[in-house]
C-alpha positions in Angstrom: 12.9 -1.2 10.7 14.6 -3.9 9.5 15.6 -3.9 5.4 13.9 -7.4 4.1 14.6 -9.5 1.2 11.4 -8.1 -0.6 11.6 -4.2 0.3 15.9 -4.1 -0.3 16.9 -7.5 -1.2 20.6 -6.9 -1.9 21.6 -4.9 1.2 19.2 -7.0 3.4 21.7 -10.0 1.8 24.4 -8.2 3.2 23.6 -7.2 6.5 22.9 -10.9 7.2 26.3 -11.8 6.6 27.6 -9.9 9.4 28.5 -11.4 12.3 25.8 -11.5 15.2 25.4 -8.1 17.1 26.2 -8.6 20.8 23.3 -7.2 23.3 23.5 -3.7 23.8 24.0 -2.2 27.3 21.8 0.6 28.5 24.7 2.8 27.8 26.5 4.3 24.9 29.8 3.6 25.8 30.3 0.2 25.5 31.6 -1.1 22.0 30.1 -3.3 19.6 32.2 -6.4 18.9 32.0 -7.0 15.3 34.9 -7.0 12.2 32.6 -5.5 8.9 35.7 -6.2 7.4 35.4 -9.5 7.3 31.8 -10.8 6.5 30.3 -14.1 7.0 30.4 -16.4 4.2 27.6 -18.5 4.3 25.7 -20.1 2.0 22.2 -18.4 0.9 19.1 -19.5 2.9 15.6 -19.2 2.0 13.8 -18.7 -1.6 14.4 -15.1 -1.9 17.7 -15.0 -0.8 18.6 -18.2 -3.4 16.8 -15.9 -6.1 18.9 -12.7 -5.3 22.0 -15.0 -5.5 21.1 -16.8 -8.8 20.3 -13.3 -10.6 23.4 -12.2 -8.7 26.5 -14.2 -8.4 28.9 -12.1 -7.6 27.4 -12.0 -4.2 29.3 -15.0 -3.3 32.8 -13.4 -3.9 34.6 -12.3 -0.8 35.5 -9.4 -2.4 32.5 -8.0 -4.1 30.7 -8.9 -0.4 33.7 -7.4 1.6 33.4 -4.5 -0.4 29.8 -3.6 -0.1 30.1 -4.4 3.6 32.8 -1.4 3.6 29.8 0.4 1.6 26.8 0.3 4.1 28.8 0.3 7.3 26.4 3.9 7.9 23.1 1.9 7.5 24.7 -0.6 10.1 25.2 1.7 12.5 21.8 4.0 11.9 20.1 0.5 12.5 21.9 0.3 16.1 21.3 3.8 16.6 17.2 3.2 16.4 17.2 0.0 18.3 18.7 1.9 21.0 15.6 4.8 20.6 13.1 2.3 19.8 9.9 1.5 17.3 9.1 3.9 15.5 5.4 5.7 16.5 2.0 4.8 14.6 1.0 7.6 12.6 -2.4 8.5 15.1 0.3 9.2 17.8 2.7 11.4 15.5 0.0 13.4 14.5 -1.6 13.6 17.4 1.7 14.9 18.7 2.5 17.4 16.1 -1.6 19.1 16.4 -0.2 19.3 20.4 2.9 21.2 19.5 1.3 23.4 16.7 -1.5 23.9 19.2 0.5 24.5 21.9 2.9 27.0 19.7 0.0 29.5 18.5 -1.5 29.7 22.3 -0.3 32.6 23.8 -1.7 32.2 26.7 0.4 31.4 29.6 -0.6 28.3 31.9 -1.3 29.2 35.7 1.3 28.1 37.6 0.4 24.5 38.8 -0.3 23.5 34.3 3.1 24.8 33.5 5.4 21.5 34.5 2.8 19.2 33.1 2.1 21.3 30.0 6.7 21.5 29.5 6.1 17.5 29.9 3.5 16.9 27.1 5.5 19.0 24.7 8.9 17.3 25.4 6.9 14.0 25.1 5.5 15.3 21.7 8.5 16.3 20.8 10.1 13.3 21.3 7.8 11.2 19.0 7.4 13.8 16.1 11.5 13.2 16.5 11.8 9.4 16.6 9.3 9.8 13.5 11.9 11.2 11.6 14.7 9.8 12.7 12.7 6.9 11.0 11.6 8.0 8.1 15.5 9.3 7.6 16.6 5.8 8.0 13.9 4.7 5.3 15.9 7.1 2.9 19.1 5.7 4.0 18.3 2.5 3.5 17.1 3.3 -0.4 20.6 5.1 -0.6 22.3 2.3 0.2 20.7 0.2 -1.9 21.3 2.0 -4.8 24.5 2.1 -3.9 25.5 -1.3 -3.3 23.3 -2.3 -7.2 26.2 0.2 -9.3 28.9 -1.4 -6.8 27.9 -4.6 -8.2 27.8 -3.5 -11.6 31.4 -2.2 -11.3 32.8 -5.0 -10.6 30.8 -7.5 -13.1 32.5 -5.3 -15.5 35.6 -6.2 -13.6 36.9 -2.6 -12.0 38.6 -2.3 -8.8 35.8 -2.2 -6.0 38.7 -1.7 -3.1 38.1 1.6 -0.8 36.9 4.4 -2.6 36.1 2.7 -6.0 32.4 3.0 -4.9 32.3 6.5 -4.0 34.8 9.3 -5.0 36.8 7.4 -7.1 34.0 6.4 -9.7 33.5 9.7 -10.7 36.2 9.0 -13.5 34.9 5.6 -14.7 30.8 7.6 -14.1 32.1 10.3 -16.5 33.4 7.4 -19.3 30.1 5.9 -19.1 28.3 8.9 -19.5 30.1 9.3 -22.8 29.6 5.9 -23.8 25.4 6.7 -23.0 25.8 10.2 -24.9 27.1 8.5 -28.0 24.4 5.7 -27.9 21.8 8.6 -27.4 23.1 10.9 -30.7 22.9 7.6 -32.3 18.9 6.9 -31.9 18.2 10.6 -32.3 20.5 10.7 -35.7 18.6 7.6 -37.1 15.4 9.4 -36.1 16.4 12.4 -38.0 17.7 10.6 -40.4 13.8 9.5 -41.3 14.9 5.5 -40.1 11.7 3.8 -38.4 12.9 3.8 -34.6 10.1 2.1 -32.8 12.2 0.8 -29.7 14.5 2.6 -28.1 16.6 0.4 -25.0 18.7 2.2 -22.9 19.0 0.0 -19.8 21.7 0.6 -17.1 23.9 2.4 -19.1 24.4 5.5 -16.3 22.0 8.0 -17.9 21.4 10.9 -16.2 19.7 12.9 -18.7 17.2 12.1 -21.1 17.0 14.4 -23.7 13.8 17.0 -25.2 14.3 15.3 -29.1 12.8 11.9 -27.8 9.3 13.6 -27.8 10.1 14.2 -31.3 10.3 10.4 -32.2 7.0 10.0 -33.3 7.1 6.3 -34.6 8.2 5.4 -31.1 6.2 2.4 -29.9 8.6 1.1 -26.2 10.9 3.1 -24.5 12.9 1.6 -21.7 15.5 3.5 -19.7 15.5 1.4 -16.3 18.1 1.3 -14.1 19.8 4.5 -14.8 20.0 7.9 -12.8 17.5 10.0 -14.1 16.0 12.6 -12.0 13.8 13.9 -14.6 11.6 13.1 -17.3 10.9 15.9 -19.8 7.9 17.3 -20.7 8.3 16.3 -24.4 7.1 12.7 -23.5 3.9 13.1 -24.3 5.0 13.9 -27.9 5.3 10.2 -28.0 1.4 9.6 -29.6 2.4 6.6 -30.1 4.2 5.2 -27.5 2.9 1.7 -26.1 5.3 0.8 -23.1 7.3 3.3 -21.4 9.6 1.9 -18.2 11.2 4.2 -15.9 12.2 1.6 -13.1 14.9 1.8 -10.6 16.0 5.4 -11.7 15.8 8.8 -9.4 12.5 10.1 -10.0 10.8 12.1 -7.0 7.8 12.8 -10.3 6.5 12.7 -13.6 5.3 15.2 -15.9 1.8 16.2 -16.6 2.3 15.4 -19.9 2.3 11.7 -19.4 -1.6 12.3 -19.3 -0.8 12.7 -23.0 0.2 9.3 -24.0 -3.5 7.8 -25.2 -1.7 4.6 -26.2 0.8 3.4 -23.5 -0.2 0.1 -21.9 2.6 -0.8 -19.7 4.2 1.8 -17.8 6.9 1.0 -14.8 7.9 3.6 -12.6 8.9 1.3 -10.0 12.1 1.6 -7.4 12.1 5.6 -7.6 11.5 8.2 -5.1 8.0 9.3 -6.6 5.8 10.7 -3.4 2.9 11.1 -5.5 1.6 10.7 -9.3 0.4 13.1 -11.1 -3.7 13.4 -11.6 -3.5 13.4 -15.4 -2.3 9.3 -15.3 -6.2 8.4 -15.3 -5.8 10.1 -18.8 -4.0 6.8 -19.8 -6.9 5.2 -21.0 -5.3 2.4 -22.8 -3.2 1.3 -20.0 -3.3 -2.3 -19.2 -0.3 -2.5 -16.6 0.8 0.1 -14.2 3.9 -0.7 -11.7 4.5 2.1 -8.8 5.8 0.2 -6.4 8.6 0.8 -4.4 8.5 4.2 -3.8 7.2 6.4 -1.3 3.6 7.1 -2.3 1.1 8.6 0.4 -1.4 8.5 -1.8 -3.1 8.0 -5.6 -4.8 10.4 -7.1 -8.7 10.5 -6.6 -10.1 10.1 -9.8 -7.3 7.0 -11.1 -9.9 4.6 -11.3 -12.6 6.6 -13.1 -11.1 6.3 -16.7 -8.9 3.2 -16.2 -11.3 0.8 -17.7 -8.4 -1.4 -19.4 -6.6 -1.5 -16.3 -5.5 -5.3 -15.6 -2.5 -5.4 -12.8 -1.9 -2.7 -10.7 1.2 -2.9 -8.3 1.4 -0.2 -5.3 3.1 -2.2 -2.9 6.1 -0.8 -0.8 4.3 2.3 -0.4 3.5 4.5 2.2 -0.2 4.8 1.4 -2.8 4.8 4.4 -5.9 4.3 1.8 -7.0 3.7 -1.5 -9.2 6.1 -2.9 -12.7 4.9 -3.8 -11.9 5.2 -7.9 -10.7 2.4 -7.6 -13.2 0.3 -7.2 -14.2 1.3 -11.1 -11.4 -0.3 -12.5 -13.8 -3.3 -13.6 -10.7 -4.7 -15.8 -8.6 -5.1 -12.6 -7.3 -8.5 -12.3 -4.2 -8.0 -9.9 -4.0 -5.7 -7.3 -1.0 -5.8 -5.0 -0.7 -3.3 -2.1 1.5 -4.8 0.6 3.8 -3.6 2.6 1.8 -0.7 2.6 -0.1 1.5 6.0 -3.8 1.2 4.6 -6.6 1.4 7.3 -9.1 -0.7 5.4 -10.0 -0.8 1.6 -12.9 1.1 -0.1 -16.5 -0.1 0.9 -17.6 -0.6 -2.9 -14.1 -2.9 -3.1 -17.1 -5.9 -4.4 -17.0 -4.0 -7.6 -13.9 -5.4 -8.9 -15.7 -8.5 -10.3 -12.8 -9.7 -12.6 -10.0 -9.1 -9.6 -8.2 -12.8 -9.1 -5.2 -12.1 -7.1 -5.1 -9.5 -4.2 -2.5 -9.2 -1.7 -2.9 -7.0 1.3 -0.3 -8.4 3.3 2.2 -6.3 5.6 -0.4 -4.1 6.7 0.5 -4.7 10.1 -1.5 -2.3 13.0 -3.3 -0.4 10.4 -5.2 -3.1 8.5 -7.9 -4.5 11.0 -11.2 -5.6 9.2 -12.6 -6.1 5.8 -15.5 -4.2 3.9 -18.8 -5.9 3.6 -19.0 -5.8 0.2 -15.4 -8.3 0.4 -17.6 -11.2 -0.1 -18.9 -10.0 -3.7 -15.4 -10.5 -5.1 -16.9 -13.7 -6.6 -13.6 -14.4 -9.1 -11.2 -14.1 -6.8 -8.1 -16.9 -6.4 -5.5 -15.7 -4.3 -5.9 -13.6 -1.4 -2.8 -12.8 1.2 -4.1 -11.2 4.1 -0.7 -12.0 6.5 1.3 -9.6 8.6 -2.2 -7.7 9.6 -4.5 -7.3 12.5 -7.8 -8.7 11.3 -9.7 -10.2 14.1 -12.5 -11.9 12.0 -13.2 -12.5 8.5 -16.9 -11.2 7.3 -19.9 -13.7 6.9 -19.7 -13.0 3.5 -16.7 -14.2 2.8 -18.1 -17.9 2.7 -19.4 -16.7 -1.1 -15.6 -16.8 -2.0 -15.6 -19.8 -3.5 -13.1 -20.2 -6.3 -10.4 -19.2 -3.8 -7.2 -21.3 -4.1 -4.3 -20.0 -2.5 -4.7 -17.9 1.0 -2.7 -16.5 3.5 -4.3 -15.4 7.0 -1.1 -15.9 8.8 0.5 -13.2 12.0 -3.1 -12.0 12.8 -5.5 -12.4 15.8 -8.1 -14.2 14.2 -11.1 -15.4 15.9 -13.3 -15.9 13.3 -12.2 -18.4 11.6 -10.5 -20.1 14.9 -6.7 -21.0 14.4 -7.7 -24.8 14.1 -9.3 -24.4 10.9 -6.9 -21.9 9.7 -4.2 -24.5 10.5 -6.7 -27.0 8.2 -5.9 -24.7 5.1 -7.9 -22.9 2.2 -10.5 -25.7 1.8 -11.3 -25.7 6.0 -12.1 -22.0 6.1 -13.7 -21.7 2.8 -16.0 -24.5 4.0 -15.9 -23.0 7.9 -17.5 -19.4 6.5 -19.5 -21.0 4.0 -21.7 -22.2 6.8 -21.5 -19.1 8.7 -22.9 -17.0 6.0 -25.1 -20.1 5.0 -26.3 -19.6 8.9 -26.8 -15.9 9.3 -28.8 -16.0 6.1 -30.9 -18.5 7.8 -31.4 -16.4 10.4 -32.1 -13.3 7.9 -34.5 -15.0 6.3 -36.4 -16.0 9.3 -37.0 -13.2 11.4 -38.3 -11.5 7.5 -40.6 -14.0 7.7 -41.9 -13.8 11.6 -45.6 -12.3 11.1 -45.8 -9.2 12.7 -48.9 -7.0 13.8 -50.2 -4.8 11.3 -54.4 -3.8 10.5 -56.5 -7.0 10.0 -57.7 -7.1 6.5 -61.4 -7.9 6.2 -63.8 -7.8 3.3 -66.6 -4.9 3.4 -69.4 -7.0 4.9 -67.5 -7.6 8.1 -66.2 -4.2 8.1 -70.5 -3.0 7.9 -70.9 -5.7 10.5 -68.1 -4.2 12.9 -69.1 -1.0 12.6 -72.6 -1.5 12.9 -71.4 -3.3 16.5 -69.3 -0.3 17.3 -72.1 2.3 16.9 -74.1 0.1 18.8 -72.3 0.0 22.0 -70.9 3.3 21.5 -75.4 4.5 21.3 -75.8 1.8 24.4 -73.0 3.5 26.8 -74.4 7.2 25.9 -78.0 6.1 26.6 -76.6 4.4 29.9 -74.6 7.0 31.0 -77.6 9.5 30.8 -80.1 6.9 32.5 -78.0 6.9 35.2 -77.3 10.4 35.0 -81.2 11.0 35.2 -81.6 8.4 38.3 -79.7 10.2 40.2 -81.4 13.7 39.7 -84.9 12.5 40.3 -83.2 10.7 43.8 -81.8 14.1 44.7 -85.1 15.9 44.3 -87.0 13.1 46.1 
């Protein structure tokens, strides 16, 4: 619920310097006793909050931190708001909730007297979570907002304009409009020298407060690496995947809620970034981008990747998906035999594809922040022969697969906040080298045991050459001819006994 330093590092920064929140009383009345005004100055603690701050400065000045208190004092209060209502719901019990309420709203047939309370009960419960669901997932956009927000507040004043009330919302309309001039006249620059017949092969419009990115660029054939990252742009045109020859396109830390079906288009592009937008889903043309070595989507709001990415990725190298919203990864995927990196944290996948061993070159794979929704591997984990880091953290895996005693170049790994049984917390404590060694004789064991009970003899036809079969049969017919002639002896006795 919380912003962190990895998922909104600069507003996470901030909300730590406020003074501690007192306890909250059951009630709504009771006032919070806290100046926003007047943040705590503090010194940074922790690695990421010491890399924010030396990438960042500015942080430290009590103005620029006083202002972009002022800034989020909404988020501040949203966050005291949903303590008050609580966690938010896993997804099985929201969508259990919202099949009861669509269920309930196309029956037309009225309960019997002694359903009706409990049936009004179940859909106020329902209700309640399909609401506390969004009231989430609104804070989740607020939160995004505000980051945004508090980035071109620190921009403003690095380039030394007033930040006091208002400077970061009304009142930098005037000093947004002089900067989009400044971008216009940087933008009929590049597109006169294309014109013009100059070679323009990179084109770098970073933070520069573009909104717009205009149809010509498609026409810049020569074009090998665009980058317009931190800007404001909402949309990419169509006329991208004019750029045959484009090799590195970033659209980082802009607007975006998607991209065109013409990016299918660009055969060449190897490194596209589309990172920190608000993209829910990519479009299915991407796996066109046969070439591509590195794709970044993270930090967005992705349910999901298109089913067929994997199938014509075969130069993939490092995908990043993490900060998602994606509950699985479809089983494409597993084809991306280039795949070196694959980072999905902080994500709410149930489990990973069951053909996941196919990624024989993958090295570094972090599944961490899974929490509830990550609960056991895939048995094909333990094929994943070239992996070296593995973060598996923040989940709720009970026991690591047999097989994963086959992982030997493993170097760095990460099993902390789960409830591990297998391996016990004592060699988990005893780092990489205990557990690698721990599983290695549990899957040296249970093949052991495999191989034994393949061997145990069982019953089956005896095989015999033909003279002992003749002689078995020959014994057969024989007692079978001595019990017929013995049953009709007797059978005679005792006629001739009756008659006599």
């Amino acid at each position: 619920m919380d912003p962190t330093p990895q998922s909104h590092p600069i507003l996470a920064y901030v909300l730590s310097r406020l003074p501690s929140i007192l306890p909250v009383s059951p009630t709504l009345s009771s006032p919070r006793v806290r100046d926003i005004e007047q943040p705590s100055p503090r010194a940074p603690s922790g690695a990421d909050e010491f890399d924010l701050v030396s990438r960042m400065p500015g942080l430290r000045h009590p103005s620029v931190l006083a202002a972009m208190t002022r800034a989020v004092a909404d988020v501040s209060s949203a966050r005291d708001a949903l303590r008050l209502l609580g966690p938010r719901p896993d997804h099985e019990l929201v969508d259990s909730a919202r099949a009861f309420l669509l269920a309930h709203s196309r029956d037309g047939k009225p309960p019997s007297a002694g359903e009706a309370e409990e049936e009004e009960e179940k859909v106020a419960a329902s209700r309640e979570v399909v609401r506390l669901d969004e009231s989430h997932e609104s804070y989740g956009g607020l939160l995004r907002e505000a980051e945004e927000r508090l980035e071109r507040l620190y921009r403003m004043a690095m380039k030394g304009r007033d930040v006091s009330d208002g400077a970061y919302g009304g009142g930098a309309s005037k000093s947004g409009e002089q900067d989009a001039g400044v971008v216009d006249e940087e933008v009929v620059r590049v597109l006169k020298e294309a014109e013009e017949g100059k070679v323009v092969e990179r084109v770098l419009l970073v933070d520069r407060q573009l909104r717009h990115l205009p149809e010509p660029f498609g026409r810049i054939r020569g074009l090998l690496v665009l980058d317009v990252s931190r800007n404001q742009l909402k949309v990419v045109p169509d006329a991208i995947g004019g750029l045959e020859h484009l090799e590195e396109l970033r659209l980082a830390s802009n607007a975006l809620v998607s991209l065109p079906d013409s990016i299918g288009l660009l055969s060449n592009l190897k490194i596209l970034d589309v990172s920190g937008n608000k993209l829910r889903s990519l479009p299915d043309s991407i796996s066109k981008c046969r070439s591509l070595v590195e794709l970044d989507a993270s930090y967005n709001v992705l349910a999901y990747l298109p089913t067929s990415i994997g199938q014509e990725m075969v130069n993939l190298q490092k995908l990043w998906v993490h900060l998602n919203k994606l509950r699985s990864l479809p089983s494409s995927v597993c084809e991306m035999r280039s795949l070196r990196l694959l980072d999905a944290h902080f994500n709410e996948l149930r489990g990973l594809p069951a053909a996941i061993g196919k990624l024989a070159a993958l090295e570094s794979l972090n599944l961490s922040s899974n929490f509830s929704d990550m609960r056991d591997l895939p048995a094909s984990f333990g094929d994943l022969l070239g992996l070296r880091e593995l973060d598996l953290s923040n989940n709720q895996i009970h026991a690591l697969p047999n097989c994963f005693g086959r992982l030997d170049r493993l170097e760095r790994l990460r099993l902390d906040q789960n409830p591990l049984a297998v391996p016990p917390t004592e060699v988990v404590a005893g780092g990489v080298g205990a557990v690698k060694q721990y599983m290695a004789k549990r899957y040296r064991d249970a093949r052991a045991e495999e191989e034994r009970r393949s061997m145990t003899p069982a019953e089956s036809p005896r095989v015999s050459t033909p003279k002992e079969w003749l002689v078995r049969s020959v014994s057969s017919l024989s007692t079978w001819v001595y019990s017929a002639g013995h049953e009709k002896a007797e059978e005679e006795d005792a006629y001739l006994q009756q008659n006599l």
